[in-house]
C-alpha positions as a printed Julia matrix, in Angstrom:
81×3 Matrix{Float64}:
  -9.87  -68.95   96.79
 -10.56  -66.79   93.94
  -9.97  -67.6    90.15
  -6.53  -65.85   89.81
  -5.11  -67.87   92.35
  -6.79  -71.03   91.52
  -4.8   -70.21   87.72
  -1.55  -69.31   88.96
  -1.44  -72.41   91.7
  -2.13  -74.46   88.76
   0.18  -72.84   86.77
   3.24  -73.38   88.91
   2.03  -77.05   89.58
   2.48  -77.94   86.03
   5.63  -75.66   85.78
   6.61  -77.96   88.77
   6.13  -81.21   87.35
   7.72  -79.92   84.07
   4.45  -80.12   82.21
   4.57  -76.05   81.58
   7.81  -74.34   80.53
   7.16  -70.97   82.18
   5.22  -69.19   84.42
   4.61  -65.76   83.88
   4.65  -62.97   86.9
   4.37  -59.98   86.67
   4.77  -56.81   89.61
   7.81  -55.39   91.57
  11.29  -56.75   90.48
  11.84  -58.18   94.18
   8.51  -59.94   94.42
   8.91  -61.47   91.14
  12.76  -62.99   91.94
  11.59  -64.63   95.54
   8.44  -66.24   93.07
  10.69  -67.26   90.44
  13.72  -68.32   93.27
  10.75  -70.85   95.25
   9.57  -72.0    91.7
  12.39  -72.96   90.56
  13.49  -74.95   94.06
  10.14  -76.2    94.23
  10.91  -77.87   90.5
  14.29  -78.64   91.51
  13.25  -80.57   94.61
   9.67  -82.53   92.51
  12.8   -83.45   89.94
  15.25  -84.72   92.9
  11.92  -86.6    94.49
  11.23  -88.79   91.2
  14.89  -89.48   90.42
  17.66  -88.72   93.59
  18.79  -90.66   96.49
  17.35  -89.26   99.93
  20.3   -87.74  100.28
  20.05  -85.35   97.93
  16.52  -84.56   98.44
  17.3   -83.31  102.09
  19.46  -80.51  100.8
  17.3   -79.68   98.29
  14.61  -79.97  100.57
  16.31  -76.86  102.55
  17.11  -75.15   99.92
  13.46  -75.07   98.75
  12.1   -74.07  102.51
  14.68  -71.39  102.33
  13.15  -69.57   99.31
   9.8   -70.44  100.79
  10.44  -68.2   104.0
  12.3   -65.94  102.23
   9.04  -65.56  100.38
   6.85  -65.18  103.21
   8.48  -62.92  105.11
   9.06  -60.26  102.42
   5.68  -60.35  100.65
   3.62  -62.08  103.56
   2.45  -65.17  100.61
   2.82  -68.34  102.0
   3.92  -70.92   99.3
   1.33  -73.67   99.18
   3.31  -76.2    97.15
């Protein structure tokens, strides 16, 4: 894994776990709303983990493998975290 990814994985992991405000992406206007749409369920879903009830981490849950495929099938990334 090269540097660049290595940065922005970390990146998003603290943006994740609320320890980083933003994360910044730049490149094609699509690309850049299915990032930001599977960052923010990602954070949605850490914050449901360390404070909901199961059942609302199993919607969430969806929700967050939704924007994950959506991801992967329009850009080919698959979404590590």
């Amino acid at each position: 894994m090269n540097d660049v990814r290595k940065t922005f994985l970390k990146e998003c992991a603290l943006y994740i776990k609320g320890e980083l405000s933003e994360v910044k992406i730049s490149g094609p206007k699509k690309t850049v709303s299915l990032f930001a749409s599977v960052l923010s369920e990602s954070r949605k879903l850490y914050m449901t983990l360390e404070g909901g009830s199961i059942k609302d981490v199993i919607p969430q849950l969806t929700k967050k493998r939704h924007a994950s495929k959506a991801l992967r099938e329009q850009t080919g990334y698959v979404w590590p975290l």
